[in-house]
One Martini backbone bead per residue (centre of mass of N, CA, C, O) as a GRO file, in nm:
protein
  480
    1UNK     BB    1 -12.046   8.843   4.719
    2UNK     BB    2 -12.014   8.958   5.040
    3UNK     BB    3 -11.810   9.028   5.296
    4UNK     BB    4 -11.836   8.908   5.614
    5UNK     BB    5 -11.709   8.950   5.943
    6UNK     BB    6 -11.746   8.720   6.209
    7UNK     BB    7 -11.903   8.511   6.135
    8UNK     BB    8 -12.090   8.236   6.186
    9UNK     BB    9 -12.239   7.988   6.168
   10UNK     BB   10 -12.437   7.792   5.979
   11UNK     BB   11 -12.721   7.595   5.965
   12UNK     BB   12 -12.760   7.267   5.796
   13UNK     BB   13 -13.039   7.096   5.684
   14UNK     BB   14 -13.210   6.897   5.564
   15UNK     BB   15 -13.438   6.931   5.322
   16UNK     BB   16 -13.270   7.242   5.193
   17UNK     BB   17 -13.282   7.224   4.946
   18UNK     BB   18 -13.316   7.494   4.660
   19UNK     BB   19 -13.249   7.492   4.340
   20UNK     BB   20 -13.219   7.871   4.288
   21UNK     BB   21 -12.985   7.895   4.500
   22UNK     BB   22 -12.769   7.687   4.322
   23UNK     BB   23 -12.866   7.800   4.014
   24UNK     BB   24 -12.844   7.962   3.795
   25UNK     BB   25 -13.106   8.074   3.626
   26UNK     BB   26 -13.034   7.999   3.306
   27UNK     BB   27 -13.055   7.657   3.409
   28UNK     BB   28 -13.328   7.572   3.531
   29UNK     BB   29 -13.442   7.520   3.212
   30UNK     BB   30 -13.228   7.338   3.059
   31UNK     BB   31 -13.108   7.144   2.824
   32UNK     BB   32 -12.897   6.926   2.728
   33UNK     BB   33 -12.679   6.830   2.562
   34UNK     BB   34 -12.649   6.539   2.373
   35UNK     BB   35 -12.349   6.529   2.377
   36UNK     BB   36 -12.313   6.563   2.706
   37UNK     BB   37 -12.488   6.311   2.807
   38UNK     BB   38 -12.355   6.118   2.659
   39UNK     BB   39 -12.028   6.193   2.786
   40UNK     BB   40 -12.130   6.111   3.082
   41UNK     BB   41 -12.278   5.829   2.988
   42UNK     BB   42 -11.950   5.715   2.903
   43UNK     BB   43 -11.722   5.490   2.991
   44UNK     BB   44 -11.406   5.427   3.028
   45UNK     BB   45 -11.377   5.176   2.790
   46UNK     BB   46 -11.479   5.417   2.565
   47UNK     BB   47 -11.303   5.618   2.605
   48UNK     BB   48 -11.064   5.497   2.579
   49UNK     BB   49 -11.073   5.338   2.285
   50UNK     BB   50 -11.165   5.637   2.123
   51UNK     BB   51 -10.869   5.773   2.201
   52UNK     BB   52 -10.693   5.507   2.071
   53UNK     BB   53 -10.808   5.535   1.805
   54UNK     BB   54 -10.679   5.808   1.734
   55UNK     BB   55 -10.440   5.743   1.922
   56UNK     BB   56 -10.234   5.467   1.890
   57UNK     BB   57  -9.945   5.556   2.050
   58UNK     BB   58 -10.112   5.448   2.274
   59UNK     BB   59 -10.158   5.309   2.612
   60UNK     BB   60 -10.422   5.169   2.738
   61UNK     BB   61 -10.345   5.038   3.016
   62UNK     BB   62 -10.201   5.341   3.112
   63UNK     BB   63 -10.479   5.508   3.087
   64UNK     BB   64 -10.684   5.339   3.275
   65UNK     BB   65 -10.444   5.375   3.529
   66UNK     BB   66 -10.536   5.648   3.539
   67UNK     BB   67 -10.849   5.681   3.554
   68UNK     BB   68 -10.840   5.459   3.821
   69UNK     BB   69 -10.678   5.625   4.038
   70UNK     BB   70 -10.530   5.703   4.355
   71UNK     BB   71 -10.555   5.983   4.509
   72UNK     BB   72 -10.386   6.192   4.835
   73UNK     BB   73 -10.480   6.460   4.790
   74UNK     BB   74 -10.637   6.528   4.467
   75UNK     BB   75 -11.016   6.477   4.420
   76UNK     BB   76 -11.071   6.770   4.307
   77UNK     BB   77 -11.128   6.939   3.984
   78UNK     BB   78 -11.077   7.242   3.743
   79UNK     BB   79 -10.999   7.240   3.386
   80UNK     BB   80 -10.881   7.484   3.191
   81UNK     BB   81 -10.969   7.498   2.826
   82UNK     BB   82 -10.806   7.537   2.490
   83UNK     BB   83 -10.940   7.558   2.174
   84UNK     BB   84 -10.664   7.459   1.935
   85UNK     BB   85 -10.446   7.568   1.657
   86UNK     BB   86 -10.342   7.499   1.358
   87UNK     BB   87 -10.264   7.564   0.994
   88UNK     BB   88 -10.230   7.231   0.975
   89UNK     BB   89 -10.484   7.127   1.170
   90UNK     BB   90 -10.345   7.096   1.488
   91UNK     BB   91 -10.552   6.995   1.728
   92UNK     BB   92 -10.658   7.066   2.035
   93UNK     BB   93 -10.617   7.064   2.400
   94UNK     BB   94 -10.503   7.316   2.671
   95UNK     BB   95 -10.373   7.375   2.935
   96UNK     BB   96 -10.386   7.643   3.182
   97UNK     BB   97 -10.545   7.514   3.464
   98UNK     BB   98 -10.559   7.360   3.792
   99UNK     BB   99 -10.830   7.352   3.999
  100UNK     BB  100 -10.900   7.313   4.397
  101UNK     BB  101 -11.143   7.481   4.368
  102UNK     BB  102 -11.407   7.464   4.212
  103UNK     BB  103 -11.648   7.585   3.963
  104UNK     BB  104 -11.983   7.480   3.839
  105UNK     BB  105 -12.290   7.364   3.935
  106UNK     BB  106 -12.419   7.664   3.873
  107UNK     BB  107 -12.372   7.574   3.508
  108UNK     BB  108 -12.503   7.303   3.539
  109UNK     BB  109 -12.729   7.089   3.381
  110UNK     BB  110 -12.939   6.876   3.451
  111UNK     BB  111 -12.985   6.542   3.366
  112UNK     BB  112 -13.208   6.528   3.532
  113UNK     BB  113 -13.490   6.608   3.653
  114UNK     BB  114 -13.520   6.411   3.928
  115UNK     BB  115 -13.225   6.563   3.995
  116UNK     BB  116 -13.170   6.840   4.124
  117UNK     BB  117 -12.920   6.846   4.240
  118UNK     BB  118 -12.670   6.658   4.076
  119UNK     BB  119 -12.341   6.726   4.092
  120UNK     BB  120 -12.352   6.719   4.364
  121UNK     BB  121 -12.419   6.476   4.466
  122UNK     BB  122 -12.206   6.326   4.296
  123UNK     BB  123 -11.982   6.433   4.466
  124UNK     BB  124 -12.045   6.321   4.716
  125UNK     BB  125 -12.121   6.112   4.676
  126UNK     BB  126 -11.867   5.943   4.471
  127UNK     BB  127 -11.688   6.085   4.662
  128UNK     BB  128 -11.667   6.204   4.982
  129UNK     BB  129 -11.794   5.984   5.145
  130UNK     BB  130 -11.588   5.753   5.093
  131UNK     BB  131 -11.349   5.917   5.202
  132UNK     BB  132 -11.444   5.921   5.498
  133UNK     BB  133 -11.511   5.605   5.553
  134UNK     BB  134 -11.199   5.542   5.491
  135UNK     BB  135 -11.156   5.709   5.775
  136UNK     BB  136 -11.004   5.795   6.088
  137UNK     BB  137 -11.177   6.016   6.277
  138UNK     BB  138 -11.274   6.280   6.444
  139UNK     BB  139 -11.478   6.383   6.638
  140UNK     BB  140 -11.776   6.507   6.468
  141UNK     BB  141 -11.872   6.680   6.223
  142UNK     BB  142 -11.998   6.900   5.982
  143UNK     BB  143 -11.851   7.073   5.666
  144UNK     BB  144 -11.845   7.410   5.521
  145UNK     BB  145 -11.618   7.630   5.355
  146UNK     BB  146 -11.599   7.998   5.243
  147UNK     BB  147 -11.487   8.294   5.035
  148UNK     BB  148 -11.685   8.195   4.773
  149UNK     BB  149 -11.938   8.096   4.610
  150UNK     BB  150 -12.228   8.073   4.792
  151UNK     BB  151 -12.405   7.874   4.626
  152UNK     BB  152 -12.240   7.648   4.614
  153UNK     BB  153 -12.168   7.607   4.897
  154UNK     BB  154 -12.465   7.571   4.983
  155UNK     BB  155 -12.536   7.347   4.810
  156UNK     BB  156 -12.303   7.136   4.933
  157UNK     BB  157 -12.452   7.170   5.243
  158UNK     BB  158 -12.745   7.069   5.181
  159UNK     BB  159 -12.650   6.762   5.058
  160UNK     BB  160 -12.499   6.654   5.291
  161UNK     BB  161 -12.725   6.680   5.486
  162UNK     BB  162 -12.931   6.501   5.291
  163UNK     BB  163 -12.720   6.224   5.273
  164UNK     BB  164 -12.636   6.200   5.626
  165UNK     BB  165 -12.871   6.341   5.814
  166UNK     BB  166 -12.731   6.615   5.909
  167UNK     BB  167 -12.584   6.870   6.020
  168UNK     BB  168 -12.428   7.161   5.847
  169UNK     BB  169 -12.140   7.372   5.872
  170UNK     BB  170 -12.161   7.713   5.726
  171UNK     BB  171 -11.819   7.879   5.681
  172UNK     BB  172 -11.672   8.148   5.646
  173UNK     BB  173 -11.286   8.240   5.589
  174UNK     BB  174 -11.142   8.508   5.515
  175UNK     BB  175 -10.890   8.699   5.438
  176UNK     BB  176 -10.830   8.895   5.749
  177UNK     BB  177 -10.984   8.809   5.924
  178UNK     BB  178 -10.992   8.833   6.314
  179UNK     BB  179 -11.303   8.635   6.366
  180UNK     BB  180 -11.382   8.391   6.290
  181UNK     BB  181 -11.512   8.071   6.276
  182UNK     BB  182 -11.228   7.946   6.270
  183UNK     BB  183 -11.009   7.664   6.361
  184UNK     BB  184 -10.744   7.510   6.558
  185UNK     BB  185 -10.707   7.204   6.764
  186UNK     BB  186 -10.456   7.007   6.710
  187UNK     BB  187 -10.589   6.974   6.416
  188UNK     BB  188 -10.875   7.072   6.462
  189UNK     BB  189 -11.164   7.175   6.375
  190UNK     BB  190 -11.351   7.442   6.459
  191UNK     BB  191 -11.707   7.610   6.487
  192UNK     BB  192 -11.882   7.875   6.531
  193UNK     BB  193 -12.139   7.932   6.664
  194UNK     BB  194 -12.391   8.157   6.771
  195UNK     BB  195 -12.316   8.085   7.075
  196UNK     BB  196 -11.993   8.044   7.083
  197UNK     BB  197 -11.958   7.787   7.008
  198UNK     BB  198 -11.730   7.501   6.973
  199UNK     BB  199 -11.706   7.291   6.697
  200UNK     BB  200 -11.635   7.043   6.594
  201UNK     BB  201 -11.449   6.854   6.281
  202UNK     BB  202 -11.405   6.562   6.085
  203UNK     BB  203 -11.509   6.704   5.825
  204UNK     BB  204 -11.420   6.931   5.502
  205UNK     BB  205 -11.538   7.109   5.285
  206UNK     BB  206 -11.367   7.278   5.055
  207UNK     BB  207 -11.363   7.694   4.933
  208UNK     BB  208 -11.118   7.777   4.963
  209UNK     BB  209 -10.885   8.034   4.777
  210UNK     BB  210 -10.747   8.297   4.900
  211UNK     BB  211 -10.499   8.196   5.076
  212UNK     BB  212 -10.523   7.931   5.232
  213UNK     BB  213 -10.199   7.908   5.346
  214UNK     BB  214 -10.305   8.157   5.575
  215UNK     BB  215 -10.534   7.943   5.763
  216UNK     BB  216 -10.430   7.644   5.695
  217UNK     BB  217 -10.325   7.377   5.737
  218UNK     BB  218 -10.150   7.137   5.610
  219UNK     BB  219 -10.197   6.930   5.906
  220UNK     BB  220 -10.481   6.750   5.961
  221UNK     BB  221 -10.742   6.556   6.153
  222UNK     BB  222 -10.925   6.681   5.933
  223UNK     BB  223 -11.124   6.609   5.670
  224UNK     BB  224 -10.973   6.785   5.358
  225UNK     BB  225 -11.155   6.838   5.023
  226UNK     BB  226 -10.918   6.964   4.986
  227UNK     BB  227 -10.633   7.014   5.064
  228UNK     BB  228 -10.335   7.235   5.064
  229UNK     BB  229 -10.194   7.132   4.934
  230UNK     BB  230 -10.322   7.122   4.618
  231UNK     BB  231 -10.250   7.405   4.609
  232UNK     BB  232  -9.916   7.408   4.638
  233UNK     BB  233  -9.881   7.187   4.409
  234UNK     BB  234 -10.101   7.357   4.153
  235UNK     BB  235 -10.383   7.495   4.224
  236UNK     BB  236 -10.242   7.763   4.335
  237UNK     BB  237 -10.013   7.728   4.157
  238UNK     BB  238  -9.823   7.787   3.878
  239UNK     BB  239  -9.558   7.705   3.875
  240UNK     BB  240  -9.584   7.393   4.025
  241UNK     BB  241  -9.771   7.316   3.813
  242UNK     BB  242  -9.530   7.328   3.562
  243UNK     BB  243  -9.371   7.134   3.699
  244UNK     BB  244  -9.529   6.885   3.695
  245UNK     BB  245  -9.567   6.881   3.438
  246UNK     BB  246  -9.320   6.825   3.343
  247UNK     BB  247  -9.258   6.555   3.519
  248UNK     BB  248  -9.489   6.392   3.425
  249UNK     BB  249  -9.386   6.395   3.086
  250UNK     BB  250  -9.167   6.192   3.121
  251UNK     BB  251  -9.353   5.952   3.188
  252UNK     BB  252  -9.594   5.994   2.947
  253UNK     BB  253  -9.391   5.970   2.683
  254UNK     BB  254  -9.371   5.668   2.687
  255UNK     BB  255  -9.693   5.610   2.633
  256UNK     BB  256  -9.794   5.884   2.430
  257UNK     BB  257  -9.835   6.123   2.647
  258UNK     BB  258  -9.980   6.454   2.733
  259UNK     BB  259  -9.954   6.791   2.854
  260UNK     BB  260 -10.109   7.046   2.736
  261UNK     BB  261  -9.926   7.376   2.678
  262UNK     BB  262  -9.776   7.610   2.716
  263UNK     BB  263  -9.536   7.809   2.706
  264UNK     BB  264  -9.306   7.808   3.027
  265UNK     BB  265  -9.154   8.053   3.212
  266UNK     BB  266  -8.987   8.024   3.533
  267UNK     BB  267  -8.899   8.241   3.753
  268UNK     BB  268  -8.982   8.549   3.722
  269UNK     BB  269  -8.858   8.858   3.713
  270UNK     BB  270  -8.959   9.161   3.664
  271UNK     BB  271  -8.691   9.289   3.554
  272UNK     BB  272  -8.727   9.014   3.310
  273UNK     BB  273  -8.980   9.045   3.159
  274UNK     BB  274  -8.870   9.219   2.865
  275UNK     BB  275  -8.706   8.985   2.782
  276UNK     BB  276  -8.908   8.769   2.763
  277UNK     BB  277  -9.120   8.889   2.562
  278UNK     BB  278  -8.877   8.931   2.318
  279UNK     BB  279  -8.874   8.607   2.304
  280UNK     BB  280  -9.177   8.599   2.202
  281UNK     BB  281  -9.242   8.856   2.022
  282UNK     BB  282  -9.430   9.081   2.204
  283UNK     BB  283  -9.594   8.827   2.331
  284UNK     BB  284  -9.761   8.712   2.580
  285UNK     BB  285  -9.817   8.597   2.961
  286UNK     BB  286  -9.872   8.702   3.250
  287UNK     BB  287  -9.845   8.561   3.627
  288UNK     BB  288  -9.973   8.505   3.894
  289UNK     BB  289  -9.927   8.213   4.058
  290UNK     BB  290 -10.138   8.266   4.323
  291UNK     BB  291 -10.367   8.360   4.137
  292UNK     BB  292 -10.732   8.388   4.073
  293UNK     BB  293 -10.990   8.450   3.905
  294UNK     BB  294 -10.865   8.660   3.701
  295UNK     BB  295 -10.600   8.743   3.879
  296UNK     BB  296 -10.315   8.797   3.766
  297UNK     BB  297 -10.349   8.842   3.420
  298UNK     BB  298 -10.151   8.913   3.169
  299UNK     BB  299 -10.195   9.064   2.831
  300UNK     BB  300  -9.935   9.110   2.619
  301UNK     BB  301  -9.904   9.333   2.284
  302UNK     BB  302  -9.773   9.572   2.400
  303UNK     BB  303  -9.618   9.895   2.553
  304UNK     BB  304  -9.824   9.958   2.699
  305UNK     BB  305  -9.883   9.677   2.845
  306UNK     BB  306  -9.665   9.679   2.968
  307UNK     BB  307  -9.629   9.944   3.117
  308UNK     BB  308  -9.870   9.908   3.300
  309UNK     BB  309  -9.760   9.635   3.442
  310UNK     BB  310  -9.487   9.797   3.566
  311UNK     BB  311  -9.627  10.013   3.748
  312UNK     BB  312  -9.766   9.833   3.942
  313UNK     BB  313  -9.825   9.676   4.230
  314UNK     BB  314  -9.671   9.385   4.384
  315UNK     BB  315  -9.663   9.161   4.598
  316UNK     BB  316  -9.528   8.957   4.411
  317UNK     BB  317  -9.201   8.908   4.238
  318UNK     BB  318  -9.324   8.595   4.109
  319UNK     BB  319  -9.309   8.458   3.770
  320UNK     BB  320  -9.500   8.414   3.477
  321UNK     BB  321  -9.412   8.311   3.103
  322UNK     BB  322  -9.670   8.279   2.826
  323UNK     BB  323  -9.771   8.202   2.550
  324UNK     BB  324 -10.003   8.341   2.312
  325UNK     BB  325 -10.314   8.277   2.234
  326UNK     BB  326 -10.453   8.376   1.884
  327UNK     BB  327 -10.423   8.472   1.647
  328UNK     BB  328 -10.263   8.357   1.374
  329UNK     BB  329 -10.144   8.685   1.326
  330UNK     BB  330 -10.094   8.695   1.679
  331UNK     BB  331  -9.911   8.450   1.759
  332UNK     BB  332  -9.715   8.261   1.936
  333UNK     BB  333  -9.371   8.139   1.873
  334UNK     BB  334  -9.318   7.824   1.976
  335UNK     BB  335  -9.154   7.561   1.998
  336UNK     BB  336  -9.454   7.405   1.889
  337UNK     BB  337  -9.570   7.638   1.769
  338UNK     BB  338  -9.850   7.856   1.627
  339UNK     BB  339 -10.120   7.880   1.814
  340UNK     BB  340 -10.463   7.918   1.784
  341UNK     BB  341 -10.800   7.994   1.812
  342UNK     BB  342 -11.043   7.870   1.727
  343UNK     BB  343 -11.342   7.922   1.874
  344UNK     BB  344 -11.623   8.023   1.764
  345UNK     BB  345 -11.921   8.049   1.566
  346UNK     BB  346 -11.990   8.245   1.380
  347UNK     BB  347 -12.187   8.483   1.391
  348UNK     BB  348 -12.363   8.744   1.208
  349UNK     BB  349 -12.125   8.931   1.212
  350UNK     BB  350 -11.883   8.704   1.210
  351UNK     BB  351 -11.791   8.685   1.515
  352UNK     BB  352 -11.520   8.556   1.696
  353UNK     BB  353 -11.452   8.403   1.960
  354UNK     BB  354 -11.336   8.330   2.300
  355UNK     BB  355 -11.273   8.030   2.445
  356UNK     BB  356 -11.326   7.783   2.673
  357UNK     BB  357 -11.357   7.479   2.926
  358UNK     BB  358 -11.457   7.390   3.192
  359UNK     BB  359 -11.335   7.086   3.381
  360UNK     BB  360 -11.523   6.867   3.637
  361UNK     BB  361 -11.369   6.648   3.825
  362UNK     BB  362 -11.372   6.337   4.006
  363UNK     BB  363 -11.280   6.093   4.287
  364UNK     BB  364 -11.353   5.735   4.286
  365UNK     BB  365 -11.350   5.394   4.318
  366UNK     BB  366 -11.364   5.417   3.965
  367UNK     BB  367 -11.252   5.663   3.936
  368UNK     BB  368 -11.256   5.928   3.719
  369UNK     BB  369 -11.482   6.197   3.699
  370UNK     BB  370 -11.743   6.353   3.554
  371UNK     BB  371 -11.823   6.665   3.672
  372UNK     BB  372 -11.854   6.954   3.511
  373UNK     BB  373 -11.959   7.207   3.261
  374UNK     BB  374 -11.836   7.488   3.091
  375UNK     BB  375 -11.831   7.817   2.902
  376UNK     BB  376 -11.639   8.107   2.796
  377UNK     BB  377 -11.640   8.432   2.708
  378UNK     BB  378 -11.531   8.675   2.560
  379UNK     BB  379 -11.590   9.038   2.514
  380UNK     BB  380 -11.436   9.027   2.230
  381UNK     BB  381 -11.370   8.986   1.929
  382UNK     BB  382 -11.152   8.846   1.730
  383UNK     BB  383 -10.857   9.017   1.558
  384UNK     BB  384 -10.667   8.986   1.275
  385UNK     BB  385 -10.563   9.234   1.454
  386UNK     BB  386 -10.365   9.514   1.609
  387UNK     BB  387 -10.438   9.775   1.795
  388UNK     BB  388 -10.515  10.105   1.999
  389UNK     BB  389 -10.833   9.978   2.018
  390UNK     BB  390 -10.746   9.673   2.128
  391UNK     BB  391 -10.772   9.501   2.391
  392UNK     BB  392 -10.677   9.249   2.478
  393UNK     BB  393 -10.849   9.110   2.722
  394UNK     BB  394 -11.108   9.138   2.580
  395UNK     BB  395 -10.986   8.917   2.355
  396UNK     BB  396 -10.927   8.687   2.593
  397UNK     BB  397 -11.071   8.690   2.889
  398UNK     BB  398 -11.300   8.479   3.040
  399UNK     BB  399 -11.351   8.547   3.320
  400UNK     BB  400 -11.631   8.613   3.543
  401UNK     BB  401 -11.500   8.777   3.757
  402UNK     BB  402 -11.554   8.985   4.016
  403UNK     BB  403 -11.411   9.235   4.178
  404UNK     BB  404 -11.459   9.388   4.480
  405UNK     BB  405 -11.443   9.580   4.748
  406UNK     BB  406 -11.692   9.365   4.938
  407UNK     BB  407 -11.639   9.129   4.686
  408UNK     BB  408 -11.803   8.968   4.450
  409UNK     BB  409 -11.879   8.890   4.103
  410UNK     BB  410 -12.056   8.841   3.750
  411UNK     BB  411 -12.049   8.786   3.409
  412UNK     BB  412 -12.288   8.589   3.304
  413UNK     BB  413 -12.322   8.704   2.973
  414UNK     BB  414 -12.040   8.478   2.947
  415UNK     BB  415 -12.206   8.248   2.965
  416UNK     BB  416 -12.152   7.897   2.883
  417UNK     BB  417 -12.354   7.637   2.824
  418UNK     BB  418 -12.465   7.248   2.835
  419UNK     BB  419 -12.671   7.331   2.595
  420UNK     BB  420 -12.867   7.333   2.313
  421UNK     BB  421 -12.757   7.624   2.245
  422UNK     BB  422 -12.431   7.713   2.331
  423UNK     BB  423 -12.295   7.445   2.250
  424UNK     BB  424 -12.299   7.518   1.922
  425UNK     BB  425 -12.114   7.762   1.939
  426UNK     BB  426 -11.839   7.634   2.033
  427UNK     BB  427 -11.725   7.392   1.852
  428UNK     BB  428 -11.779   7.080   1.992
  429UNK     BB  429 -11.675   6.776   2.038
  430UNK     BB  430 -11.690   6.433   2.139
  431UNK     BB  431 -11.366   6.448   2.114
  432UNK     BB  432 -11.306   6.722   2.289
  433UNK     BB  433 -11.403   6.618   2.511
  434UNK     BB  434 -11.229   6.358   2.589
  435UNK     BB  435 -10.969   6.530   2.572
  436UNK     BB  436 -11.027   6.705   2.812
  437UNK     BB  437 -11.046   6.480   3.032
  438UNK     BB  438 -10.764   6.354   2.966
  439UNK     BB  439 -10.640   6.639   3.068
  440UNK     BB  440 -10.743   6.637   3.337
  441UNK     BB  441 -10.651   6.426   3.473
  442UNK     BB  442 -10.331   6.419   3.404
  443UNK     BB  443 -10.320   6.708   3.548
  444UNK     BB  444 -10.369   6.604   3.824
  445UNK     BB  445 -10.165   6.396   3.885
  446UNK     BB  446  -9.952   6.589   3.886
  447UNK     BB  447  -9.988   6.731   4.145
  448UNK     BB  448 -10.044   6.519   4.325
  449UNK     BB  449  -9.724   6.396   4.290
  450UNK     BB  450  -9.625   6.687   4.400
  451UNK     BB  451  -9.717   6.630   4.674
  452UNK     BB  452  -9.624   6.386   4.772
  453UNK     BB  453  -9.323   6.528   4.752
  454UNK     BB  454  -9.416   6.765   4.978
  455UNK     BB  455  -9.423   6.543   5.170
  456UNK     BB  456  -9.349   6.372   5.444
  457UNK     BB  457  -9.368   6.140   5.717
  458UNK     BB  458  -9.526   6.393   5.901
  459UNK     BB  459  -9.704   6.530   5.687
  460UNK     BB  460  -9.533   6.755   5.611
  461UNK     BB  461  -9.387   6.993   5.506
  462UNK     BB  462  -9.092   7.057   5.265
  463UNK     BB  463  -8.951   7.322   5.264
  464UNK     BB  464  -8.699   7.285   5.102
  465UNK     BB  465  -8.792   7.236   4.875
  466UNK     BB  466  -9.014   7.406   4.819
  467UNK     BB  467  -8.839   7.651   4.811
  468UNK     BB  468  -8.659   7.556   4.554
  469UNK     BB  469  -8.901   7.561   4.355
  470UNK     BB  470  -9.026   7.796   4.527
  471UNK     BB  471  -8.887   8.090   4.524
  472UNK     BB  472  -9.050   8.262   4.771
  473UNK     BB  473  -9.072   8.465   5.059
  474UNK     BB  474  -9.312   8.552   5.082
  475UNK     BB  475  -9.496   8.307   5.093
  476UNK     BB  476  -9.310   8.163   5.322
  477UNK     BB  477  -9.445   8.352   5.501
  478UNK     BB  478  -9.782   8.249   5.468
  479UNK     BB  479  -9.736   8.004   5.607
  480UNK     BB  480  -9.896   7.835   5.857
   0.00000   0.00000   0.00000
């Protein structure tokens, strides 16, 4: 997707979906993996069942009130996570992170035929929709804004526009424009026509991920679809996030429950960062917090590796730190023990890679639901050594966006579907869905409840709390 600055609004209206506009190629033709259908189209009272039934040492009654949860600022989130492994088989799903503004619709296969809108339509009609109409609303229209994934973002604006017979406005928001689309007035957000005229927006679906909050405030009086807080509170802040989940563990552990993440190391400057390092034995995780789409996360294995991360110009000062998952031969040893990556299926030369698995929920009236999921693999395959001729990156990250100087791109050729040849691939059962998306709820409501904390009764930000939870001059320098 190119960045464009200055551009008006797109009008989208009804009628207007076209499914390969909205859909990887490789998506159109495919088809769902049984096990994925299955686990789509599983009841949440089965899902608690057969969950409690392997832990039983959980509370079923207080596992089903947290999936039937009604958060009040983060309605929709997507989960990567990554499936490991101890030497003694003590198998997880691990959180990485769990973003306020997912990607996920179009690598998703649709599950019918004769619905080809598929999660678009999901996630609008039972989370999306409902909650605007139980909300007291400014007069105005309907948007979607966005600063990436041009695919996804007019997808739910054709869909919008389908489900509720109105013109939708489809809006670009980019960090740096100077003559945007988008304002706020009183509270009200109003995007640009072609004719320069601004109109009202009561309600608007949000796909901005870079920086959203220089130039969206926490609070207005248009229901946005995550809210600001929703990023600041750990949907785009990884070390706040890293803060509630350790906070909401401290309540989950009374009932059996925990949000497993890697080991984290919060507020770390720069200067810390060899010092931290060295506490891991070498091997580490460096993340800049408030960085997305796989920039600003440094897999660090060596002294070379260390060496050009320090070289670097950072804008931000405030690191994480965090235990490494590789190879059982080069994986950290952090305090719960050695965890290294399941991987994929051995291929035909033997080679097994790293994979993830993006879990994308919304929150509906019936509590949380799976609305999409897809799967990264590494460029590279896993080493059971280390030299310097493999960059651990190539060999650990999955992520497939690529910046580019006038905007984004994808490595499509790593991605897995949750279709019937790559889901085979990826060593997936579905016991590790249901752990997955246990673990993409509990880490949703850890994020709501430190948002929760960090509004005021004015609606407005906690200034004070929040900077000294994640004290970072330049941060609180760009919030709007």
């Amino acid at each position: 997707m190119q960045i464009k600055y200055s551009e008006p609004a797109e009008i989208i209206l009804p009628d207007s979906f076209v499914m390969d506009k909205h859909y990887y190629h490789k998506v159109m033709n495919a088809q769902p993996h049984i096990l994925i259908s299955y686990f789509m189209n599983m009841s949440k009272e089965r899902i608690v069942e057969r969950y409690c039934h392997l832990n039983p040492l959980i509370d079923a009654d207080y596992l089903m009130s947290l999936i039937e949860y009604k958060p009040k600022y983060i309605y929709w989130t997507g989960t990567d996570l990554f499936h490991v492994t101890t030497a003694e088989g003590n198998k997880k799903m691990i959180v990485i992170e769990t973003n306020s503004s997912p990607s996920g619709q179009k690598s998703m296969p649709i599950l019918n035929d004769n619905q080809e809108m598929g999660g678009y339509k999901r996630l609008l009609e039972e989370s999306f929709l409902p909650l605007i109409k139980s909300r007291r609303l400014p007069a105005g229209n309907l948007a979607v804004i966005y600063d990436k994934n041009y695919i996804e973002a007019s997808g739910y604006a054709a869909v919008l526009a389908e489900l509720t017979g109105e013109k939708v406005y489809l809006v670009s928001y980019f960090t740096g424009d100077e003559k945007p689309g988008i304002r706020f007035i009183k509270g009200v957000m109003e995007a640009r026509d072609c004719q320069g005229c601004w109109k009202p927006i009561r309600a608007v679906f949000r796909y901005v991920t870079q920086k959203p909050w220089n130039r969206i405030p926490v609070y207005t009086k248009t229901f946005i679809y995550n809210p600001i807080i929703a990023c600041l509170a750990g949907g785009r802040n990884k070390l706040i996030a890293a803060k509630a989940y350790d906070l909401f563990n401290s309540k989950l552990e009374n009932h059996g429950l925990k949000i497993f993440t890697p080991e984290t190391i919060m507020n770390v400057n720069l200067r810390e960062i060899p010092l931290w390092l060295s506490r891991f034995g070498g091997h580490a995780v460096i993340k800049n917090p408030y960085s997305n789409a796989g920039q600003g996360v440094y897999t660090i294995t060596n002294k070379e590796e260390l060496a050009e991360f320090m070289s670097l110009e950072h804008h931000y000062k405030n690191f994480i730190v965090q235990s490494l998952v590789g190879n059982y031969q080069w994986s950290t040893i952090s305090s719960e023990g050695k965890f290294y990556h399941v991987g994929t299926i051995p291929n035909k030369r033997k080679e097994i890679y790293v994979s993830d698995l993006r879990f994308m929920i919304a929150a509906t009236p019936a509590g949380f639901k799976p609305i999409a999921m897809y799967a990264r693999k590494a460029k590279s395959p896993l080493t059971s050594s280390l030299d310097d001729s493999h960059k651990s990156w190539d060999m650990l990250g999955t992520n497939l966006s690529i910046k580019l100087s006038d905007g984004w791109g994808s490595d499509v050729s790593r991605l897995k579907l949750m279709d019937r040849r790559d889901f085979n691939t990826l060593g997936l059962s579905l016991d590790n869905l249901i752990e997955g998306y246990i673990q993409s709820v509990i880490s949703t409501i850890a994020l709501d409840h430190m948002a929760i904390n960090l509004i005021n009764t004015k609606k407005k930000l906690r200034k004070k709390l929040f900077s000294s939870l994640n004290p970072d001059p330049i941060l609180m320098q760009e919030l709007m």
